[in-house]
Backbone as a printed PyTorch tensor [residue, N CA C, xyz], in Angstrom:
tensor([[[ 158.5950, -165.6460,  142.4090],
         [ 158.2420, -164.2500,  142.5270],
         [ 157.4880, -164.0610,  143.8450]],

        [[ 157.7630, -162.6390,  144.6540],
         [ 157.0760, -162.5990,  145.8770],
         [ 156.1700, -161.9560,  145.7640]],

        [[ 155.2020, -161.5270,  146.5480],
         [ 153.8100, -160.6920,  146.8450],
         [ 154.2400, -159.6400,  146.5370]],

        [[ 155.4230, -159.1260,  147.2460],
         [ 155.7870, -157.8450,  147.3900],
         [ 156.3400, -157.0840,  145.6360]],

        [[ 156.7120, -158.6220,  144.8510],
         [ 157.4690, -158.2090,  143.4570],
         [ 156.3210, -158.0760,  142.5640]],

        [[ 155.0440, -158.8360,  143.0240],
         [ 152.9820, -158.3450,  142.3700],
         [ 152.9380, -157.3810,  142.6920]],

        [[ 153.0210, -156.8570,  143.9320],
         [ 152.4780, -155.7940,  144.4650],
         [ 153.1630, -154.5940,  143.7480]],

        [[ 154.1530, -154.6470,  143.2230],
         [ 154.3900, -153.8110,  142.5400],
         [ 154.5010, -153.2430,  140.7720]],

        [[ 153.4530, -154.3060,  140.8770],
         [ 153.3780, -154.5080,  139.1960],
         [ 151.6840, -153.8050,  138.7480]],

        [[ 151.6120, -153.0100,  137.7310],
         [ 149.8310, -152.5760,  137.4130],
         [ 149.0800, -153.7180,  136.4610]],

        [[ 148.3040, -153.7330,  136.7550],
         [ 147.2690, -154.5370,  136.5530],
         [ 146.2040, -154.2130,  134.6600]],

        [[ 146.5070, -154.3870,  133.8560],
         [ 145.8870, -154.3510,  132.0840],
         [ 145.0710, -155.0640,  132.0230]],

        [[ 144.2890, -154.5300,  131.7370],
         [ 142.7930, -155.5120,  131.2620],
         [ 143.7370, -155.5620,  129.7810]],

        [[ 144.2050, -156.3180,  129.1710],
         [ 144.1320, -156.0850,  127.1580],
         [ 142.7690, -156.4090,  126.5300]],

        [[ 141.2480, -156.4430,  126.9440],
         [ 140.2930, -156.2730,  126.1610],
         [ 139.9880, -154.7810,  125.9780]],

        [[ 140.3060, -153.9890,  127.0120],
         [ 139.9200, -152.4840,  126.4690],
         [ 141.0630, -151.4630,  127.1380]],

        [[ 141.8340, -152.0600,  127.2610],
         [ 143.3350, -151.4670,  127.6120],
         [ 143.2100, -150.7320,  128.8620]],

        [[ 141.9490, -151.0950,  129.7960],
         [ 141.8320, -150.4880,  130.9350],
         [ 142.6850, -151.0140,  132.2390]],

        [[ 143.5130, -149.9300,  133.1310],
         [ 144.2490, -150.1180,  133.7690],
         [ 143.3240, -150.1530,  135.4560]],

        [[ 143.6570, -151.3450,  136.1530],
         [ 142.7170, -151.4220,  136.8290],
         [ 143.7700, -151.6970,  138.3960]],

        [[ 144.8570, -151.2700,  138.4870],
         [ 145.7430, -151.1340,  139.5800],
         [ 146.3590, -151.8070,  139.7040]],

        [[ 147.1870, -151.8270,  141.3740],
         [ 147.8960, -152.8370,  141.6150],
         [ 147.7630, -153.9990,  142.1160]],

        [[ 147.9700, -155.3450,  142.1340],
         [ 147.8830, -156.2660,  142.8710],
         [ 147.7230, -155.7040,  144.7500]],

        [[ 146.6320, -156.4300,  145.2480],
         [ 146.5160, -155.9100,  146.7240],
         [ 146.4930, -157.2150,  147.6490]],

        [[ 146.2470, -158.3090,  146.6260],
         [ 145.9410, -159.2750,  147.2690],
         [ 146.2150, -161.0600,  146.2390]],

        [[ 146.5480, -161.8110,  147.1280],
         [ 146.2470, -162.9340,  146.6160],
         [ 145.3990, -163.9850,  146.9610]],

        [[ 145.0070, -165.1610,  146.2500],
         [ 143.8200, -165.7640,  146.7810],
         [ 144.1950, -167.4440,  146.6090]],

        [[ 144.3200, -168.1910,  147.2980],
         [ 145.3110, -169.4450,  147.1360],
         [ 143.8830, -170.7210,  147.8040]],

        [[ 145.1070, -171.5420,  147.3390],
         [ 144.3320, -173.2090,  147.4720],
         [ 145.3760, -173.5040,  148.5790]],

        [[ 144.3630, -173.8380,  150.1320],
         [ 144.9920, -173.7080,  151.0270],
         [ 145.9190, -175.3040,  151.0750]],

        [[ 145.0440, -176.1250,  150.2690],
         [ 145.6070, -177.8460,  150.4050],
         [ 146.9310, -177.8350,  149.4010]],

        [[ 146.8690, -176.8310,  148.5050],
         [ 147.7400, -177.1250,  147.3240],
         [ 148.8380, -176.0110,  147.2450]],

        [[ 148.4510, -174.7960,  148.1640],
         [ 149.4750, -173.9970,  147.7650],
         [ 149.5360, -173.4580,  146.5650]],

        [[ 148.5320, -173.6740,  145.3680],
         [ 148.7690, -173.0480,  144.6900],
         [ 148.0170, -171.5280,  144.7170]],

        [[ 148.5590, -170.4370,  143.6700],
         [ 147.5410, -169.0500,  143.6100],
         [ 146.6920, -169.5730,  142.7020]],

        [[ 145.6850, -169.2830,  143.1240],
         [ 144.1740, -169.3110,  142.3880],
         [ 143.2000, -168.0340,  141.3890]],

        [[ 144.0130, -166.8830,  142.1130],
         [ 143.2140, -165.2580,  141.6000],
         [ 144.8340, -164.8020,  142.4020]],

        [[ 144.0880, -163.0820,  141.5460],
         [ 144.9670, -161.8960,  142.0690],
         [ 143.9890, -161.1340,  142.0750]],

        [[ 143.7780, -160.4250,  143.1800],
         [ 142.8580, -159.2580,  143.4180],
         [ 143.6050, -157.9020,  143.6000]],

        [[ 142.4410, -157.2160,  142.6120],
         [ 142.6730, -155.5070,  142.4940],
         [ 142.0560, -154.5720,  143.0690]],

        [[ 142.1060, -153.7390,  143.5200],
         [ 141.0290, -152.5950,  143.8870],
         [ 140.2250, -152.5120,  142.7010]],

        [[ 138.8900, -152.5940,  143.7890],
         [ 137.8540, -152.5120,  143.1340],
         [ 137.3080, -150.9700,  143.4970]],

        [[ 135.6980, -150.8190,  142.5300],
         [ 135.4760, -149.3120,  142.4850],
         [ 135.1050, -149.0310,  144.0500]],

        [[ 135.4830, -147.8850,  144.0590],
         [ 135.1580, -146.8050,  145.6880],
         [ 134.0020, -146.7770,  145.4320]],

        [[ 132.8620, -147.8270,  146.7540],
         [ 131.7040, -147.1600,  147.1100],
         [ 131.8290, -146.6000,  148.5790]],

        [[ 131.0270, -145.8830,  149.2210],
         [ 130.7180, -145.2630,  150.3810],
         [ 130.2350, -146.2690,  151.2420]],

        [[ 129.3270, -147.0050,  150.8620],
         [ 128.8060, -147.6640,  152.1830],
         [ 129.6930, -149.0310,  152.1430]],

        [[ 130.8220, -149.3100,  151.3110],
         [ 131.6470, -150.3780,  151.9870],
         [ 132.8060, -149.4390,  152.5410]],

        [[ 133.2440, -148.1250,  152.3580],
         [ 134.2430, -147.5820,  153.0990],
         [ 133.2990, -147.3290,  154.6180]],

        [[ 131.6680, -146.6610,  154.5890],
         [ 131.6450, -146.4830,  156.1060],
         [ 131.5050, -148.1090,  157.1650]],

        [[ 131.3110, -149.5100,  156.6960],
         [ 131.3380, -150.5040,  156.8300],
         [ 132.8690, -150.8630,  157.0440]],

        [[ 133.4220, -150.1780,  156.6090],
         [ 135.2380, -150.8590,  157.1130],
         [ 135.6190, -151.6730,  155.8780]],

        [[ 134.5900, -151.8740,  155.0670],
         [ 134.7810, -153.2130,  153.7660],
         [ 135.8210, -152.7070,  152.6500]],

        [[ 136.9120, -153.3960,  152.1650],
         [ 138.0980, -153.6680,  151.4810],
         [ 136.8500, -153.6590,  150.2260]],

        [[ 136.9680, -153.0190,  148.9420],
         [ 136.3770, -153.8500,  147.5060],
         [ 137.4410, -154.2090,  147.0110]],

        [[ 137.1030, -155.2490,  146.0750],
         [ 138.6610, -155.7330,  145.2080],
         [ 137.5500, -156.5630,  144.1070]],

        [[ 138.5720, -156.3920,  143.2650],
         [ 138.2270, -157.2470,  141.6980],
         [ 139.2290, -158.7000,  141.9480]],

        [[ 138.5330, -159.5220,  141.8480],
         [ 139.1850, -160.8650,  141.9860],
         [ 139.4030, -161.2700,  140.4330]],

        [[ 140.5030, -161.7950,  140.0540],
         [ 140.8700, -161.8860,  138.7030],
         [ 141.5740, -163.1620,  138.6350]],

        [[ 140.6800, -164.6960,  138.1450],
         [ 141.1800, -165.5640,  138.4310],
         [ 142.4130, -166.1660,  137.3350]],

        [[ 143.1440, -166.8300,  138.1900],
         [ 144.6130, -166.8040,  137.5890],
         [ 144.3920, -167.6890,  136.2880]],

        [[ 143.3920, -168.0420,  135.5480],
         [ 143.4590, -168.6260,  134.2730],
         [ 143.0760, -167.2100,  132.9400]],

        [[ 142.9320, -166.0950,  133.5110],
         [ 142.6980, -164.4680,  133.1230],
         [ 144.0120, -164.0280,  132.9010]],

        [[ 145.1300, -164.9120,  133.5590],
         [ 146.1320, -163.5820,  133.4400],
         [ 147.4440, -164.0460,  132.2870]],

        [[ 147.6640, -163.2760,  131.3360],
         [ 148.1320, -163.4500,  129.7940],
         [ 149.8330, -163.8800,  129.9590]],

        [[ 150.0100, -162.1960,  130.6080],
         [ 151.2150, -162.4380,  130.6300],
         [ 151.8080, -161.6280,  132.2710]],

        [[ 152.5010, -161.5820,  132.9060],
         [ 153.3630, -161.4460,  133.9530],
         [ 154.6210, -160.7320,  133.1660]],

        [[ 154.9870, -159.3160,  132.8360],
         [ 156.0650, -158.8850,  132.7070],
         [ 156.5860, -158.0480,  133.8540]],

        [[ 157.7810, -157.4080,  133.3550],
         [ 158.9320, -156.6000,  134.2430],
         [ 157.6880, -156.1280,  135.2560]],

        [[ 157.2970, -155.3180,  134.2790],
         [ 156.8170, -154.0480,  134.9770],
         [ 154.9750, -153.5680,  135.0830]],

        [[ 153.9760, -155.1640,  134.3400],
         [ 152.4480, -155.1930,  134.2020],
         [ 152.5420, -156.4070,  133.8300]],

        [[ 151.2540, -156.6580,  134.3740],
         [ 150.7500, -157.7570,  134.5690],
         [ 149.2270, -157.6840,  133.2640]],

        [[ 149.6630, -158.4650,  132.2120],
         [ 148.2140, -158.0800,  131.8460],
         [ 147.3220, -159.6190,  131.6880]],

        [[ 145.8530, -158.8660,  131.3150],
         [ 144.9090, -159.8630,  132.0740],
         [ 144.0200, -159.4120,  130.5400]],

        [[ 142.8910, -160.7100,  130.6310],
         [ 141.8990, -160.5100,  129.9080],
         [ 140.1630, -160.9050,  130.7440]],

        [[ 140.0690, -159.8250,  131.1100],
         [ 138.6470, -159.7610,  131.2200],
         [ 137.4360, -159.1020,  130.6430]],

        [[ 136.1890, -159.8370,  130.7880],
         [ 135.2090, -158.9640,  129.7200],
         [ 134.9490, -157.4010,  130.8240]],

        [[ 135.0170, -156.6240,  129.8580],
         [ 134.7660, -155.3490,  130.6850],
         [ 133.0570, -155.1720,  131.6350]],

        [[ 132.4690, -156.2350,  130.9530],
         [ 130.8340, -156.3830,  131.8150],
         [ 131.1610, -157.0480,  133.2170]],

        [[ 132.2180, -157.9140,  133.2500],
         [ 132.8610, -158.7830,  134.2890],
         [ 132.8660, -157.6840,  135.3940]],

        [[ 133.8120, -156.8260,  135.0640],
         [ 134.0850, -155.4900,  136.2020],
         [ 133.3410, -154.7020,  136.6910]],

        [[ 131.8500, -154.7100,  135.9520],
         [ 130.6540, -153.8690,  136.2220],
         [ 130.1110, -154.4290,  137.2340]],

        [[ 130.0820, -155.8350,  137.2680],
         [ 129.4620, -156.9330,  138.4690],
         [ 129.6870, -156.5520,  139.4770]],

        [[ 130.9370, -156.5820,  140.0010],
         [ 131.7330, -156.6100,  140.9340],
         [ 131.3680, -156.0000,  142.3650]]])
């Protein structure tokens, strides 16, 4: 599967059925090649948009349930996303 076939898939929390976007990013093991996380947009603050700063929810790949057609769902604690 390519970036581009994530990138077009939405992102399910199944602990509180919250939809938390699309794949924007991936996060890899540079020695191994393998993916490690999938990162989501994270919440819009102001002072990382006037900073130029990207937010993203990093969602590490032992989180993610299932990979279908058309969502990707994940299990995270919803306090997890408050961190962020």
């Amino acid at each position: 599967m390519s970036l581009s076939e994530l990138r077009a898939k939405e992102v399910v929390n199944t602990l509180d059925g919250k939809r938390l976007g699309k794949v924007m990013d991936l996060e890899f093991d540079p020695h191994s090649g393998c993916v490690e996380a999938l990162v989501v947009p994270g919440e819009f603050k102001v002072s990382h948009a006037i900073r130029g700063e990207k937010c993203g929810v990093v969602i590490p790949w032992q989180r993610i349930c299932k990979i279908g057609e058309n969502v990707i769902l994940v299990q995270l604690d919803p306090e997890e996303l408050e961190n962020e």
